[in-house]
C-alpha positions, -999 to 999 in steps of 0.1 A, spaced: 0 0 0 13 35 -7 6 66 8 -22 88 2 -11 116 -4 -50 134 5 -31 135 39 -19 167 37 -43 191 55 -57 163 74 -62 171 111 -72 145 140 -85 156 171 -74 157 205 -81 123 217 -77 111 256 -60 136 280 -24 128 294 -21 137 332 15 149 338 20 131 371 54 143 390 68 104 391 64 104 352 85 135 353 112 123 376 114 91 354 118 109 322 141 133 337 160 105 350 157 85 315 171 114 293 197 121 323 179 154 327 197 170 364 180 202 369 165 197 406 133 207 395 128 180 375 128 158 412 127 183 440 88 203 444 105 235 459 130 235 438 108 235 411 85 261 432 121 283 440 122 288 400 87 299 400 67 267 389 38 256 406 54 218 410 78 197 396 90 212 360 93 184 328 123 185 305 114 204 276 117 165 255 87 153 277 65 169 251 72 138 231 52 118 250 21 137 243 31 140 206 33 108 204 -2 97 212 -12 120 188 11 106 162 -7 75 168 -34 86 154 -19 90 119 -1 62 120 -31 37 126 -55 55 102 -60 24 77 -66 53 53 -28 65 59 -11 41 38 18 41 63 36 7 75 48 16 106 77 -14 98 89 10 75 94 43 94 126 60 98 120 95 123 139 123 105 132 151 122 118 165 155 113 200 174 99 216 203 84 251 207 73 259 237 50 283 253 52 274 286 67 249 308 49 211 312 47 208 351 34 184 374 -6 186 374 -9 192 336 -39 178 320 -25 177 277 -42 170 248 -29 173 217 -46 180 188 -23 162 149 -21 182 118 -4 167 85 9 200 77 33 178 40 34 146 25 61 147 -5 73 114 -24 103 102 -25 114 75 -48 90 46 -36 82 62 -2 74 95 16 82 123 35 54 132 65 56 164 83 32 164 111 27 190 143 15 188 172 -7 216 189 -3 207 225 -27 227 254 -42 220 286 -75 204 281 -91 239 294 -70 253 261 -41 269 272 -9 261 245 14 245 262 38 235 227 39 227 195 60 199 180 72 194 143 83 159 131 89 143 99 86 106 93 101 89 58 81 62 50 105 38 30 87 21 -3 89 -12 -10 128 -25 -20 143 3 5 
């Protein structure tokens, strides 16, 4: 199967809400060897201003992620997950994730461009609070490798 390239412009919605918990936090810090005390220590974390324990800024992955999901396992996609090489990923921002956060995040295929037997997927993420307030937005491209690559 090849990929439909009526992706682009696609958008899936924010699916099931992620609760930022601070031992999911102190796990990934201590996974990505994140050291920043308030990653682990609450007043630390409250010392720099934050209402509980802070997330490194890659924890947003795991919220992009679900929502990458969504792509990925749309029969309608075209993509073989077998086949996927991750090419690119980044973060913006626009606040810190912190203990307490509830996150959705809402999946738009923003390009889909052939290459030779495959394709390249750009995808971002809109990540907010599930009251609405932007939390990040993550960029990623996937190649898809075709058949024989």
């Amino acid at each position: 199967m090849s990929i439909n390239p009526d992706l682009q412009g696609r958008s899936y919605p924010a699916a099931e809400v992620y609760d930022v918990g601070r031992e999911k936090i102190r796990e990934f810090a201590q996974a990505v060897k994140a050291t920043n005390p308030a990653h682990f220590d609450v007043d630390a974390a409250k010392a720099l201003g934050h209402r509980d324990l802070v997330a490194p800024p890659t924890f947003a992955i795991i919220v992009a992620q679900r929502a990458d999901a969504q792509l990925v396992q749309d029969p309608e996609s075209g993509i073989d997950f077998s086949r996927v090489v991750h090419a690119d990923q980044r973060f913006t921002h626009h606040r810190a994730i912190v203990a307490g956060d509830r996150l959705v995040a809402e999946l738009h295929v923003d390009g889909v461009r052939a290459m030779g037997g495959g394709a390249m997927i750009t995808t971002r993420s809109e990540i907010s609070t599930e009251a609405g307030e932007k939390v990040a937005t993550t960029t990623s491209s996937i190649l898809v490798r075709g058949e024989g690559q």
